[in-house]
N, C-alpha and C positions, 0 to 999 in steps of 0.2 A: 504494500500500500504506500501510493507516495504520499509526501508528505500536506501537498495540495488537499489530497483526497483524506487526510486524518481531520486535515480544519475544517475542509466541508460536514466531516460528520458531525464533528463538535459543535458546530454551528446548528446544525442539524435539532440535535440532541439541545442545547439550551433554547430552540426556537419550539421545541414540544415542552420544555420545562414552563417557558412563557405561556403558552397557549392553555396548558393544566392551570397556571396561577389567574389568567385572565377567566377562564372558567370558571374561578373559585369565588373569584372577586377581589384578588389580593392587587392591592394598589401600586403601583411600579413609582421607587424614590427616585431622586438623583445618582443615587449612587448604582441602582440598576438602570437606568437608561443612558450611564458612560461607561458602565459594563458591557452594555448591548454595544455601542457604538464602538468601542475596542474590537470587541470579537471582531464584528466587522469588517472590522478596519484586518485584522490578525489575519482573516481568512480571503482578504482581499475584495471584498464584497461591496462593491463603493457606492452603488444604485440603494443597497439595503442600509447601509450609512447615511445617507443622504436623507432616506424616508424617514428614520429614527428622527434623524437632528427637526425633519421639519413638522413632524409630531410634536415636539416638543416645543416648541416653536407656535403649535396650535394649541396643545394640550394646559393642563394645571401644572405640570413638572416644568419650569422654563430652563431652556439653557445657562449655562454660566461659563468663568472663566474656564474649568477644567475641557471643559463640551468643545468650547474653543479651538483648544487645543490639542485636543484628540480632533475636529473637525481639520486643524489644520496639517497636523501630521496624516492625516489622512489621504486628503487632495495632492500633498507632495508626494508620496507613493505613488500616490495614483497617475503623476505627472500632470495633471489638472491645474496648468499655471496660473489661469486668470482665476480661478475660485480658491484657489492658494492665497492668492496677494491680497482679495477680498476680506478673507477672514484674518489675514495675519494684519488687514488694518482696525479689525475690531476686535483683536486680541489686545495690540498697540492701545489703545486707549483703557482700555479696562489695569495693564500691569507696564511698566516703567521698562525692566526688561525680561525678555522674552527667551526662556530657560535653552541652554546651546547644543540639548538634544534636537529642539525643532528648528533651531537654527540653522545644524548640519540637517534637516533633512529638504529643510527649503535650497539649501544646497545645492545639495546632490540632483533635487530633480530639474535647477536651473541649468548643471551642470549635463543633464541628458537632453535636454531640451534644446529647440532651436529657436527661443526666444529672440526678438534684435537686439535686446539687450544685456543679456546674462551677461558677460561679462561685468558689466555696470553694478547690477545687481550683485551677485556673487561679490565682488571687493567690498559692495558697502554690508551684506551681512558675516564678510569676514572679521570686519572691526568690531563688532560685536561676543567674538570669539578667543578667551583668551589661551596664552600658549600653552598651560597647565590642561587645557582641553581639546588636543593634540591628538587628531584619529590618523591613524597611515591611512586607511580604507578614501577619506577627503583627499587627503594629501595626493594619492594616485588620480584620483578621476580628476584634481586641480591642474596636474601634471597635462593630462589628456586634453582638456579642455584647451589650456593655452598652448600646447599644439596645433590644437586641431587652429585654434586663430591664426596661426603662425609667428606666433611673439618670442621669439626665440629666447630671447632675452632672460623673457620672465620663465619660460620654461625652463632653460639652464639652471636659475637661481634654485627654481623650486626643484629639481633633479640634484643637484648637490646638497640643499637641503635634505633633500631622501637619504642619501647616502651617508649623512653623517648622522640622520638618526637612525640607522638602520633599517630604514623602509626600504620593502621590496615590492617590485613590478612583476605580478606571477601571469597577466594575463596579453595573450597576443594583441589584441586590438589594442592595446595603452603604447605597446611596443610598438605597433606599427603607426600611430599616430606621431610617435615619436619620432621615428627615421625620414617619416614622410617630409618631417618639417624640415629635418637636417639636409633634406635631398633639395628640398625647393631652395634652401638658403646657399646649394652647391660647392660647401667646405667638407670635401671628403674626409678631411684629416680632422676636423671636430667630430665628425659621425665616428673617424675610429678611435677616436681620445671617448667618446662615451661609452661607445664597447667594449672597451678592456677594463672603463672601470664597474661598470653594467655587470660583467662577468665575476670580476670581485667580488662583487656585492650580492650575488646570488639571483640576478633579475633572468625572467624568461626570455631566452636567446630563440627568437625562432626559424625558418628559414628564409621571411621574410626581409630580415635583420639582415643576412648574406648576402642575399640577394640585391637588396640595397646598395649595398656598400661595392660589391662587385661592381654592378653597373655604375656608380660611381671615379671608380677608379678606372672601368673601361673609359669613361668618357673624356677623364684627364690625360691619356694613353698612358697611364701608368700601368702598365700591362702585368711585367710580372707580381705587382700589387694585387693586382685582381686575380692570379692564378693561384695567390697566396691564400687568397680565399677559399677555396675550394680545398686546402689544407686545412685550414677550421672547419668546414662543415663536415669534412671527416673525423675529426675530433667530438665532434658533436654528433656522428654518429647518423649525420644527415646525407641521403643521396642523393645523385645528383635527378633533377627532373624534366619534363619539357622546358620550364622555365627558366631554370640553369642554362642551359644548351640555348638559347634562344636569346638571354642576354649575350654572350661569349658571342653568339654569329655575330647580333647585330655590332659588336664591338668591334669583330674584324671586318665585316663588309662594308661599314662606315669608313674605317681607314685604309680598305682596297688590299688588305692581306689577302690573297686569293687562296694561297696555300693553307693556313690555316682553315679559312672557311671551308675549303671543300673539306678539311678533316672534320670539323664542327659537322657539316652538315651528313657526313658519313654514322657519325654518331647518332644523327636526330632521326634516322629513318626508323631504328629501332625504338625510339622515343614517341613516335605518331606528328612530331613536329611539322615534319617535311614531307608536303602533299605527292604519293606515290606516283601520279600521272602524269603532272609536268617542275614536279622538283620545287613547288612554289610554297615560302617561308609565312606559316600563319604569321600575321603580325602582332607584337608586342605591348598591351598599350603600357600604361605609368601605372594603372592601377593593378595590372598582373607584378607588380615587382614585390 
């Protein structure tokens, strides 16, 4: 049973505990109708959330501060930006400040989100956060984010920041946001000053990452740089693929090595790269790297 399917039941199971109490006639307090609105929230149920709050909202039980902010931790889950910002400005008036569990989770879902503004947002509710309440989990997807903008700058900062707190990058897509950036900014020797300390530090090295960096170095013609690569991804245990073999062509056929290409592309027949009929190279885009 996954674990989806244990909250369904539980949800389940206190929606027949309710329905026994509503039959009896047992009056439901506050402190059961932000019990209700947790679970919900617990089992991911944002429609049945929603109903709760505005029950109560109709009902004798009126919401309060607590309601609040379970409503708002909620909508952040749920990535529900604009009924996020909603509530956290009638949280705002009722309490001075606003505890930095919900802080990070308003975060976090700025930080999935393609808001115009997150970035904006995300800085002003990091001031609110102080350093004694220090999540890696933040720290990574902060990382990701100012990637993904291209800010290199501030990426770098917060990337040696990781490292010296011993924060680690375990997952591919943070990694690949990462190299992406370093590839548009076209400092091959920064991309490989972060992988050797990436490696250090115990972050996920993916194929992605080589691949990167290969085609980087092919394209400065630092060639046997780039072959050097292909010596790490044996360390790593990684083989070579279409996409390996596919960088390496376009790297010799761009600088007119003919000799090598034909050996590249002698390789790629076995690989499915090189179209059997007339020898014709699928092509490569930026996003296969």
């Amino acid at each position: 049973m996954t674990e989806v399917t244990k909250l369904g039941t539980q949800v389940d199971h206190m929606e027949a505990v309710l329905q026994a109490a509503n039959e009896a006639g047992v009056k439901r307090t506050l402190t059961t109708q932000n019990t209700i609105i947790a679970s919900y929230i617990t089992g991911f149920m944002w429609d049945r959330m929603e109903a709760t709050y505005h029950a109560m909202q109709h009902g004798p039980v009126k919401p309060e501060l607590h309601t609040h902010l379970l409503l708002l931790r909620g909508y952040a889950h749920a990535g529900n930006i604009e009924k996020m910002e909603n509530t956290y400005k009638i949280v705002s008036k009722q309490v001075k400040r606003v505890d930095a569990v919900f802080i990070r989770a308003m975060i976090c879902a700025y930080c999935k989100s393609k808001h115009p503004k997150r970035l904006q947002r995300i800085e002003e509710l990091l001031e609110y956060i102080a350093d004694a309440e220090y999540r890696p989990w933040l720290h990574v997807l902060l990382i990701r984010v100012y990637a993904q903008e291209g800010l290199v700058e501030v990426m770098k900062r917060l990337i040696d920041e990781a490292f010296s707190r011993k924060t680690t990058v375990t997952t591919s897509g943070t990694m690949r946001s990462i190299i992406t950036c370093y590839f548009h900014c076209g400092d091959v020797d920064q991309l490989a000053g972060f992988l050797r300390s990436a490696e250090r530090a115990g972050w996920k090295l993916c194929r992605s990452v080589f691949h990167c960096k290969m085609l980087m170095y092919g394209m400065h013609n630092r060639l046997k740089e780039m072959h050097d690569v292909l010596d790490e991804m044996k360390r790593f245990r990684l083989d070579l693929t279409k996409k390996t073999l596919s960088i390496i062509y376009k790297v010799y056929f761009n600088m007119g090595r003919r000799l090598e290409v034909n050996t590249v592309v002698g390789m790629m027949f076995k690989f499915g790269v090189v179209s059997p009929t007339d020898g014709r190279v699928f092509p490569l885009h930026r996003e296969q790297v």
